[in-house]
C-alpha positions as CSV (number, residue, x, y, z in Angstrom):
1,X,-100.7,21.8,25.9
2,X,-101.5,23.3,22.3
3,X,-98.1,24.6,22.2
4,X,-96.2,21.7,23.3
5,X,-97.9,19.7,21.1
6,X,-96.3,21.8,18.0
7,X,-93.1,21.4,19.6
8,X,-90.4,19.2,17.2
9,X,-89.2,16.1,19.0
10,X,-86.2,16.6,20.8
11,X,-84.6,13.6,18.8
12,X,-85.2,15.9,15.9
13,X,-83.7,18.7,17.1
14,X,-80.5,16.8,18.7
15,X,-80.2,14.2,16.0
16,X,-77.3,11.8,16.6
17,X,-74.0,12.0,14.7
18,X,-74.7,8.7,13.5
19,X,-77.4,9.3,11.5
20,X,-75.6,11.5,8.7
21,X,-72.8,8.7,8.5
22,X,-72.2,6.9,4.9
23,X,-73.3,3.5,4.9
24,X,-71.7,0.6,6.8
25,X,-70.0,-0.8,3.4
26,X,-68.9,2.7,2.5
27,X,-67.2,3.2,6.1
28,X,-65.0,-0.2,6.0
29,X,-64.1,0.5,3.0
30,X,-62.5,4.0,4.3
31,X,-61.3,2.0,7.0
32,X,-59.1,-0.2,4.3
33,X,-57.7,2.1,2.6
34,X,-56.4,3.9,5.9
35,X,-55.0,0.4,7.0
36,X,-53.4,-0.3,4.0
37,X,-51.8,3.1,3.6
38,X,-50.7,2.4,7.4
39,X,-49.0,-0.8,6.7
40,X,-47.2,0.8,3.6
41,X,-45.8,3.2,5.8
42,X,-44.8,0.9,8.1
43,X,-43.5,-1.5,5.9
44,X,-41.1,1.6,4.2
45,X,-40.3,2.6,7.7
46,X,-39.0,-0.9,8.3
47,X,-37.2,-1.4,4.8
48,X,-35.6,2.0,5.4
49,X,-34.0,0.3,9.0
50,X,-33.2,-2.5,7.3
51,X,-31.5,-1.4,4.6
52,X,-29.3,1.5,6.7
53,X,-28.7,-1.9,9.3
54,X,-27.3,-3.6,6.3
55,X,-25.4,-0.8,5.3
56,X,-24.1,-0.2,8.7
57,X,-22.6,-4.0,8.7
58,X,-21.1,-3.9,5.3
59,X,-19.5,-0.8,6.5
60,X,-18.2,-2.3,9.9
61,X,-17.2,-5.3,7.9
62,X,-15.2,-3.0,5.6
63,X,-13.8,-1.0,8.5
64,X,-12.4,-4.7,10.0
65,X,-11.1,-5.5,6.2
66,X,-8.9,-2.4,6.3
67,X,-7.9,-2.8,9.9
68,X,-7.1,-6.5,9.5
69,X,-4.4,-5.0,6.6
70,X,-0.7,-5.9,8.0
71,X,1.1,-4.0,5.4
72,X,0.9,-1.1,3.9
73,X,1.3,-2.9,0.5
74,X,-1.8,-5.0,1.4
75,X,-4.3,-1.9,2.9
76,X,-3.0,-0.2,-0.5
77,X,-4.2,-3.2,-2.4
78,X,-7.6,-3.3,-0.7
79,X,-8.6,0.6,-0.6
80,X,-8.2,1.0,-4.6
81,X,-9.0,-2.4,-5.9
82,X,-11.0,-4.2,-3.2
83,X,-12.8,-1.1,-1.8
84,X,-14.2,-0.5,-5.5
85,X,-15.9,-3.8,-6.2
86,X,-17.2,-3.9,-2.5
87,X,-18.8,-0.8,-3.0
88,X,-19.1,-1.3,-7.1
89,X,-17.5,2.1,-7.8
90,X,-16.2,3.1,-11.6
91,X,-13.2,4.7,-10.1
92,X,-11.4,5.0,-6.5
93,X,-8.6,7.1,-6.0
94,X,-6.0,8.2,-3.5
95,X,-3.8,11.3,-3.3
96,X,-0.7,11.3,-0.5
97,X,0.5,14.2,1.0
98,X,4.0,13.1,1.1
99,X,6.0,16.4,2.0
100,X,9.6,15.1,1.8
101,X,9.0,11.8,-0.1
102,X,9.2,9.8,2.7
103,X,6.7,7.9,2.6
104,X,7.6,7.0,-1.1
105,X,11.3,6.0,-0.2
106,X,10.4,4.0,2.8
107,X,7.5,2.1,0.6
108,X,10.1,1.9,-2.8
109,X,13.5,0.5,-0.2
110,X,10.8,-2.3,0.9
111,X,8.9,-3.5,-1.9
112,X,9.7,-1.5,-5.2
113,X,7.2,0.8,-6.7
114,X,4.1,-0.2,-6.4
115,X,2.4,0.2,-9.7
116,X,-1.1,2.0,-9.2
117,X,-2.7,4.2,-11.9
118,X,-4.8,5.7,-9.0
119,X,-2.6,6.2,-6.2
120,X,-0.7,9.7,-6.3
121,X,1.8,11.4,-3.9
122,X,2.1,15.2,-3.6
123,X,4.7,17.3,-1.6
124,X,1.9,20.0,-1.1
125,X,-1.5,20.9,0.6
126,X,-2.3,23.1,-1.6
127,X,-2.4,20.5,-4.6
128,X,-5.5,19.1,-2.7
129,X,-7.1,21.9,-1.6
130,X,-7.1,23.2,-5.4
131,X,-9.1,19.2,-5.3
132,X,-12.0,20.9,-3.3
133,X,-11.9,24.3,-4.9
134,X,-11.0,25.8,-1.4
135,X,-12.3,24.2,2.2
136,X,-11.3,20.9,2.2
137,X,-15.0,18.9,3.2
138,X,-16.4,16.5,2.1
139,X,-18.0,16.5,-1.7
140,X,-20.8,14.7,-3.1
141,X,-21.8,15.6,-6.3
142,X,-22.9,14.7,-9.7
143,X,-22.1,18.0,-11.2
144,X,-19.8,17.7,-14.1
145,X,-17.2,20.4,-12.7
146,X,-16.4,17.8,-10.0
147,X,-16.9,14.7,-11.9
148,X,-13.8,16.4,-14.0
149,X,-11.3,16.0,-10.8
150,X,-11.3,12.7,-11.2
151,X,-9.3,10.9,-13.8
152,X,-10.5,9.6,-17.1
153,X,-13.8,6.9,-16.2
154,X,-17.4,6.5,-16.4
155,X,-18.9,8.3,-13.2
156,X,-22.1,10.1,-13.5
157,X,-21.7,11.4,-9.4
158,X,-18.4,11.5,-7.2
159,X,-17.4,11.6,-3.5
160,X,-14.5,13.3,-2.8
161,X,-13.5,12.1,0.8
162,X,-10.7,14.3,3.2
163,X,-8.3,12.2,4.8
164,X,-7.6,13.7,8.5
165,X,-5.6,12.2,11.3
166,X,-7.0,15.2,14.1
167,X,-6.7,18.7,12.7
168,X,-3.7,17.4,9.8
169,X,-5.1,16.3,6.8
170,X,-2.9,13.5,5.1
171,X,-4.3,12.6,1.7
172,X,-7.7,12.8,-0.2
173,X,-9.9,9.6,-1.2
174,X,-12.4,10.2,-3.9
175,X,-14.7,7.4,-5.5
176,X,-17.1,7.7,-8.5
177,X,-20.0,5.7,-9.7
178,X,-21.6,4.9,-12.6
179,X,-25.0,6.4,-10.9
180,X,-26.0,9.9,-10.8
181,X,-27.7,9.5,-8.1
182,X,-25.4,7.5,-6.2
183,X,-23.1,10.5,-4.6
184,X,-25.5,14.2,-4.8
185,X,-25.2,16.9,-2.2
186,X,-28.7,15.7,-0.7
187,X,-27.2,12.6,0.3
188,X,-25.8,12.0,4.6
189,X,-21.9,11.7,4.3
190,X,-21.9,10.0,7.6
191,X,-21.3,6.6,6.7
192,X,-18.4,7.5,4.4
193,X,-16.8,10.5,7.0
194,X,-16.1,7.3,9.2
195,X,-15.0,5.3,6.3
196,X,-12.5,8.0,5.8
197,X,-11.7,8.0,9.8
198,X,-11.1,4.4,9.7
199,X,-8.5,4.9,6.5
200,X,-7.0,7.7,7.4
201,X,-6.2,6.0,11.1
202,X,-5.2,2.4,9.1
203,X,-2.7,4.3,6.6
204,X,-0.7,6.6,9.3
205,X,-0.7,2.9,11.3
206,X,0.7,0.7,8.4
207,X,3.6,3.4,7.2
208,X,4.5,3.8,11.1
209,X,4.7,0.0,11.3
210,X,6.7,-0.4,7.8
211,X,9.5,2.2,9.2
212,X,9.9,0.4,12.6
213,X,9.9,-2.9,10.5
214,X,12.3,-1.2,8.2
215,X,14.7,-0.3,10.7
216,X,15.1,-3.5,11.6
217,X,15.8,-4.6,8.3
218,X,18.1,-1.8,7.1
219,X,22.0,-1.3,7.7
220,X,21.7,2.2,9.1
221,X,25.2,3.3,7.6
222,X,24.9,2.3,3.9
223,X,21.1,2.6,3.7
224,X,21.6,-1.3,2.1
225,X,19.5,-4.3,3.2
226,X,21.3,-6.3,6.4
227,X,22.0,-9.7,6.9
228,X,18.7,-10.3,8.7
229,X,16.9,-9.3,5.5
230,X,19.1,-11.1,2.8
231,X,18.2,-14.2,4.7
232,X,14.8,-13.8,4.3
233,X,14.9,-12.8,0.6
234,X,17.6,-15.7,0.2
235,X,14.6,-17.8,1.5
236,X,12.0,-16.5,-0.6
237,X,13.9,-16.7,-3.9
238,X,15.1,-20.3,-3.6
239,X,11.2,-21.3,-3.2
240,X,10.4,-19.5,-6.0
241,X,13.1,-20.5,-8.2
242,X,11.9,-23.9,-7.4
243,X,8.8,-23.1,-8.8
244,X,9.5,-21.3,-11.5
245,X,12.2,-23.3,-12.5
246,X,14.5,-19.7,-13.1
247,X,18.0,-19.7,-12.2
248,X,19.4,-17.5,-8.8
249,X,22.4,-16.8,-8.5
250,X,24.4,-15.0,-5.3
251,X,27.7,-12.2,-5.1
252,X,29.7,-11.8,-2.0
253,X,31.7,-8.6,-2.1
254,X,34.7,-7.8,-0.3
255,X,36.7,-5.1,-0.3
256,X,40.2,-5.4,0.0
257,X,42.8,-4.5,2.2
258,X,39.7,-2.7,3.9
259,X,41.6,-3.2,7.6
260,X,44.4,-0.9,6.2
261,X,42.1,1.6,5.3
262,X,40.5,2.8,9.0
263,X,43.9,2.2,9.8
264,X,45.4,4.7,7.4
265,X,42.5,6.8,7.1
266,X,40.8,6.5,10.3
267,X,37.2,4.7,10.9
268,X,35.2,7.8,10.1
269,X,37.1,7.3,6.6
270,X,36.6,3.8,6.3
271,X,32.2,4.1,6.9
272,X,32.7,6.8,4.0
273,X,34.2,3.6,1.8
274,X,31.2,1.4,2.9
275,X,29.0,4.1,2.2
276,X,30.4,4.5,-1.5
277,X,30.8,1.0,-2.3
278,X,27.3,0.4,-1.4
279,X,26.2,3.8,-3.5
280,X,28.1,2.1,-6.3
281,X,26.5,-1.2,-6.4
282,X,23.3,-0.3,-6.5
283,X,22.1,2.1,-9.5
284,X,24.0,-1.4,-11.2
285,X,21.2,-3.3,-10.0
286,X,17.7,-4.5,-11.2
287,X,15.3,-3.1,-8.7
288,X,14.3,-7.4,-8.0
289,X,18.0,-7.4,-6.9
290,X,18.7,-7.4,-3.2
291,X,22.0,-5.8,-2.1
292,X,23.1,-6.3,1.6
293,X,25.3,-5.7,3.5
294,X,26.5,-9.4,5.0
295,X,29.2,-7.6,7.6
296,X,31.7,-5.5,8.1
297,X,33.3,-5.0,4.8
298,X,31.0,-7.8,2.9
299,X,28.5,-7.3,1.0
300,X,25.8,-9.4,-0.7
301,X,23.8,-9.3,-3.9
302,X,21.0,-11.2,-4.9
303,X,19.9,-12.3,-8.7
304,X,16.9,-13.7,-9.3
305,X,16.0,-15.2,-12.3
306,X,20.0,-14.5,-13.2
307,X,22.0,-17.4,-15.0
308,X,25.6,-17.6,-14.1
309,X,26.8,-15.8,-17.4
310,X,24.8,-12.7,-16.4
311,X,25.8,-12.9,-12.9
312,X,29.8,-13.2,-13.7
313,X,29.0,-9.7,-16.5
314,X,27.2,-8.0,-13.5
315,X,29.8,-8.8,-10.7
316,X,32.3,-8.0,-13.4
317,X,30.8,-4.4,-13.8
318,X,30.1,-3.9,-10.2
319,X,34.1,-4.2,-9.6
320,X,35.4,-2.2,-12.5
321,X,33.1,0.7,-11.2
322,X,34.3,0.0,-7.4
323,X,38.1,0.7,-8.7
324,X,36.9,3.8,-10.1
325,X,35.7,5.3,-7.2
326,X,37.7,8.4,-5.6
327,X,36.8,8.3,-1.8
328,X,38.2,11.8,-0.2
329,X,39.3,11.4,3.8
330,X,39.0,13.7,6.3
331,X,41.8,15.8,5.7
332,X,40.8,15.6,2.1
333,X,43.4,12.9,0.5
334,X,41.9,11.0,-2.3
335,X,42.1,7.4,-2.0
336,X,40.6,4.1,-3.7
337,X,39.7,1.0,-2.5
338,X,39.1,-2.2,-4.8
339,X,36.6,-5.5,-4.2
340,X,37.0,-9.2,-5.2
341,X,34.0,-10.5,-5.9
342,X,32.9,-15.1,-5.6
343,X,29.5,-15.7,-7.6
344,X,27.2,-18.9,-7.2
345,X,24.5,-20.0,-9.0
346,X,21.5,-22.3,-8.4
347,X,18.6,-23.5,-11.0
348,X,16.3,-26.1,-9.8
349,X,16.6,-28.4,-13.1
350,X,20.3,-28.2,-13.8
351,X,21.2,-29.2,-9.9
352,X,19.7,-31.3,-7.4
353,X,20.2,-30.8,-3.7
354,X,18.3,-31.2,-1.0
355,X,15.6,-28.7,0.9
356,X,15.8,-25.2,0.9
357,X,18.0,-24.7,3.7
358,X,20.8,-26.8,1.9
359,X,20.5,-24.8,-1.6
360,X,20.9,-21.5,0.9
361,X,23.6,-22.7,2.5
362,X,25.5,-24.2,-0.6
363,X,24.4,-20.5,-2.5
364,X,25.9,-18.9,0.9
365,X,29.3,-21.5,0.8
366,X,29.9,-21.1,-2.4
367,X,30.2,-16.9,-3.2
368,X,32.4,-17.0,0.0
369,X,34.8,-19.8,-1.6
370,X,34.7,-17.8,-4.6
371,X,35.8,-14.6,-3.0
372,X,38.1,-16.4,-1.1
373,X,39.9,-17.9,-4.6
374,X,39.7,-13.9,-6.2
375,X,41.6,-12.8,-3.2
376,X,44.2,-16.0,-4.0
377,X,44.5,-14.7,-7.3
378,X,45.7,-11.6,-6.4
379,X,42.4,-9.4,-5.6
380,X,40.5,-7.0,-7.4
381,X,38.6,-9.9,-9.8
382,X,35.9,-12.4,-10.0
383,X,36.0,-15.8,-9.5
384,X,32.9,-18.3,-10.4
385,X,32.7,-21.1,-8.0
386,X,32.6,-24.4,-9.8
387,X,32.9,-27.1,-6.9
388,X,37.0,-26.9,-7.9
């Protein structure tokens, strides 16, 4: 019993976890700090979603904003001014590859040139591969070596953006910012590889849909404006007349004797004669000048903001040139063919008439009279329209 009695209790010996804990105030306090670091983490977790949800949106909604473009004018428009204050960029810029200056012509025959610092065509690939320095991926960086392909700005970090449509690449998009952190080669590029999809897929569209809309505009033998268009133009330029109060004045151009020509020369000769007559005309033209042909051998021009004396000194020059032409036939005889020319003339505060129909259809009335009356007085001149 002696020995048992020296025995340590067995709570001793197995003492309870329990008892070598800190104090209760000690432990909640532990307990606090392990919540609140939770909740932090948490809380960053969810900021993090929320902020890549609200970047996914703005970048849908963008996607829709370019997709939504009906013109290739308009998606222009919105990818280098819109895009950079959406996205508050320093600098946006796009490079074309425009191989056999299509694209340029088609865009130049609808609206003119459209006046962009930052937009660029190039006939070659290689032009933008020398962009990327070789593989053409994307680039984000805020090294100064690729902030220098950019034009002259303020970006501290770029993004240099491949346009592909499949395995073809057709342009480049590159964007810079003001912060250097904002584009680095840490940063995902997934967001802005689809942006690039969605553009790339929205500029091939718009180009596609100017040429079909083109063609339907276009005389496909003198590469002039037809009737269908010179209507529409006639439309738009008497309402803006009317606002601006600037005068517009109208040519119809005939070309005389024109039936003796195919029958002389043959109808393969007498599209030649179209074709220069309409060549002629228009390097003599303002590029806001609208030259159509009206039909058959008629053709149209369109002055805005023209007053009648400038109208009569451009018709004037359009047929001295005309006489001056040498058109060769097919069995290579030189021949050349003359116009009379009526002008009209409309300004809003010198003339009253009704609605716009009736000012296009007294413009229309009145260059026919006139060319009728040049033709009376023996061809080959102009004749102003005065109501006589």
């Amino acid at each position: 019993m002696d020995k048992f009695d020296k025995r340590e209790p067995v709570r001793d010996r197995y003492e309870s976890p329990l008892s070598k804990r800190q104090p209760a105030q000690a432990y909640s306090s532990s307990l606090s700090d392990e919540n609140k670091q939770l909740k932090a983490t948490i809380k960053t977790l969810v900021d993090s979603a929320r902020y890549n949800q609200h970047t996914q949106e703005r970048f849908y909604a963008l996607e829709l904003y370019f997709l939504e473009a009906d013109s290739y004018e308009l998606l222009i428009r919105r990818i280098l001014s819109d895009l950079k204050h959406q996205l508050k960029l320093t600098q946006v810029e796009l490079f074309l590859l425009d191989p056999q200056q299509e694209t340029q012509q088609l865009i130049t025959e609808i609206y003119g040139q459209l006046r962009y610092k930052n937009l660029f065509y190039t006939d070659s690939l290689s032009a933008i591969k020398a962009l990327y320095s070789g593989d053409i991926q994307l680039i984000l960086s805020n090294a100064q070596e690729n902030i220098a392909k950019l034009g002259p700005g303020m970006s501290q970090s770029v993004a240099l953006l491949p346009l592909r449509r499949g395995n073809r690449i057709i342009g480049s998009l590159h964007l810079g910012s003001r912060d250097y952190e904002r584009f680095h080669p840490g940063l995902g590029g997934e967001f802005l590889l689809h942006l690039g999809t969605i553009i790339s897929v929205c500029i091939e569209s718009s180009i596609n849909q100017e040429r079909y809309k083109h063609l339907s505009l276009v005389d496909l033998l003198t590469r002039a404006k037809n009737r269908r268009f010179f209507f529409q133009a006639l439309g738009t330029e008497i309402a803006r007349s009317r606002r601006s109060k600037k005068p517009l004045s109208c040519l119809f151009i005939d070309i005389d004797h024109f039936k003796g020509v195919n029958d002389k020369h043959g109808h393969l000769t007498g599209d030649r004669a179209l074709c220069c007559v309409a060549d002629t005309i228009a390097p003599l033209l303002r590029q806001s000048d609208v030259l159509a042909r009206f039909g058959g051998e008629e053709f149209t021009v369109l002055l805005p903001d023209c007053d009648l004396k400038q109208a009569e000194e451009i018709a004037e020059r359009i047929r001295d040139k005309i006489s001056q032409v040498i058109i060769v036939n097919d069995i290579n005889q030189h021949f050349q063919v003359t116009v009379s020319i009526g002008v009209s003339y409309w300004q809003q505060n010198q003339q009253i008439f009704g609605d716009n129909q009736t000012v296009q259809n007294d413009l229309i009335n009145q260059a026919d009279k006139g060319v009728y009356q040049a033709k009376r007085n023996g061809r080959n001149c102009v004749h102003v329209f005065k109501g006589e």
